[in-house]
C-alpha positions in Angstrom: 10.1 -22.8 -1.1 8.2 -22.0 -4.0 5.0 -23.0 -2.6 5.2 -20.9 0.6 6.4 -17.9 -1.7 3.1 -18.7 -4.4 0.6 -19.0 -0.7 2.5 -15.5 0.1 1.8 -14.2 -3.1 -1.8 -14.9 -3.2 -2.5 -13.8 0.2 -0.4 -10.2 -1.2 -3.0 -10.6 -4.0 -6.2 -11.0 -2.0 -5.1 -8.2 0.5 -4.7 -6.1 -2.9 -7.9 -7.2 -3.8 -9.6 -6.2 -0.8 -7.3 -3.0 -0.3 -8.6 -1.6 -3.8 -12.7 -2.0 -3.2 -12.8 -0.8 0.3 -10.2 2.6 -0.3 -10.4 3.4 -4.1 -14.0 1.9 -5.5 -16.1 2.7 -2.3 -17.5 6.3 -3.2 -18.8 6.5 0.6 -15.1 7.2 1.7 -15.3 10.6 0.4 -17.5 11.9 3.5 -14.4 11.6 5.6 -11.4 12.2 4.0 -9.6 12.5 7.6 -10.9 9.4 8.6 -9.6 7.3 6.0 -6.2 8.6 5.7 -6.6 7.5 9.9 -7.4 3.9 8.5 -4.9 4.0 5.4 -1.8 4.7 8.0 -3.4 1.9 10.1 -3.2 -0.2 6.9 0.6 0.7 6.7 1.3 -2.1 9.5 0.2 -4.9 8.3 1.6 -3.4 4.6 4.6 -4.1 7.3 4.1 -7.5 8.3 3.8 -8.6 4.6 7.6 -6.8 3.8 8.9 -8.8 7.0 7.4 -11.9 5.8 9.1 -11.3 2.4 12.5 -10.1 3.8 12.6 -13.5 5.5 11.3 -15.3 2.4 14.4 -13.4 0.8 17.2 -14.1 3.1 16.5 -17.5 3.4 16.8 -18.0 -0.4 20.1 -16.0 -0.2 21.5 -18.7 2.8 20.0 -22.0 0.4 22.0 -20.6 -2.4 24.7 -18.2 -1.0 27.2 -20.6 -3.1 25.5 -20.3 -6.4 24.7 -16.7 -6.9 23.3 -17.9 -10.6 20.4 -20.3 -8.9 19.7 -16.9 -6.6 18.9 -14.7 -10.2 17.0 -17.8 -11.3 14.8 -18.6 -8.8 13.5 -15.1 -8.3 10.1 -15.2 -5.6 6.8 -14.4 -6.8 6.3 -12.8 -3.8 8.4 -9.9 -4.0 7.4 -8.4 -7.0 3.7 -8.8 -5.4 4.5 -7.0 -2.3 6.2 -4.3 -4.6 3.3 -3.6 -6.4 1.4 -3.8 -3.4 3.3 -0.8 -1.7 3.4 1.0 -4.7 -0.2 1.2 -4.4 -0.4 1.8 -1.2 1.9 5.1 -1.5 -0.1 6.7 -4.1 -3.4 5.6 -2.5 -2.0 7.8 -0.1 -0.9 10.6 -1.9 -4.2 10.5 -3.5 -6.1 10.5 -0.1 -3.6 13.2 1.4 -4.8 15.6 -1.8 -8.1 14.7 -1.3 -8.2 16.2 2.3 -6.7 19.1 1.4 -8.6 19.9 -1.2 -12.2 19.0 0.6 -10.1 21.5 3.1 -9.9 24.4 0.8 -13.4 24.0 -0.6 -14.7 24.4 3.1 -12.5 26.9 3.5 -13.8 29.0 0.4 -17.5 28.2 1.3 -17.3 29.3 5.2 -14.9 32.7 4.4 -15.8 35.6 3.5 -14.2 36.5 0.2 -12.2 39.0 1.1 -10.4 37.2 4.0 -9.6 34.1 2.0 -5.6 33.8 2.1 -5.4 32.3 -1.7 
């Protein structure tokens, strides 16, 4: 069980990995704010596949020790706290994407309007 939850974990890891370069290092993304955000709730799926994997990781560690709730607390999976982390980043690399937009919004906004008409 530990070995499948460690080959979870470093597949969490790598898709971390990969998740950071291509949406927060790669300075080319900033062109198309719109476009990303498209590919970020894309990303949100398989962000989904990985918590369904880990659910099952976790309920089937709950049935091996539903006796012995003291070998559950011990045995805690690597996994999870992987998958955590990875949706934590994932919401605020959204957030952080969502502001973006807006903002590359308003300074549109402020260089197409006439001065008068813009509704700050």
């Amino acid at each position: 069980m530990k070995g499948s939850s460690n080959s979870l974990s470093k597949k969490i890891k790598s898709f971390e990995k990969r998740y950071l370069e291509n949406y927060l290092k790669d300075k080319q993304r900033l062109e198309d704010c719109a476009e990303t955000l498209e590919e970020l709730f894309k990303r949100s799926k398989a962000i989904h596949e990985i918590r369904s994997k880990v659910t099952l990781y976790k309920e089937f560690l709950k049935l091996l020790y539903e006796d012995d709730a003291v070998k559950l607390e011990n045995n805690p999976l690597s996994c999870t706290k992987d998958y955590n982390q990875l949706q934590e980043v994932h919401n605020m690399t959204l957030k952080l994407w969502k502001i973006l937009a807006y903002w590359k919004k308003r300074k549109t906004m402020c260089y197409t309007t006439p001065f008068i008409e813009l509704d700050l």
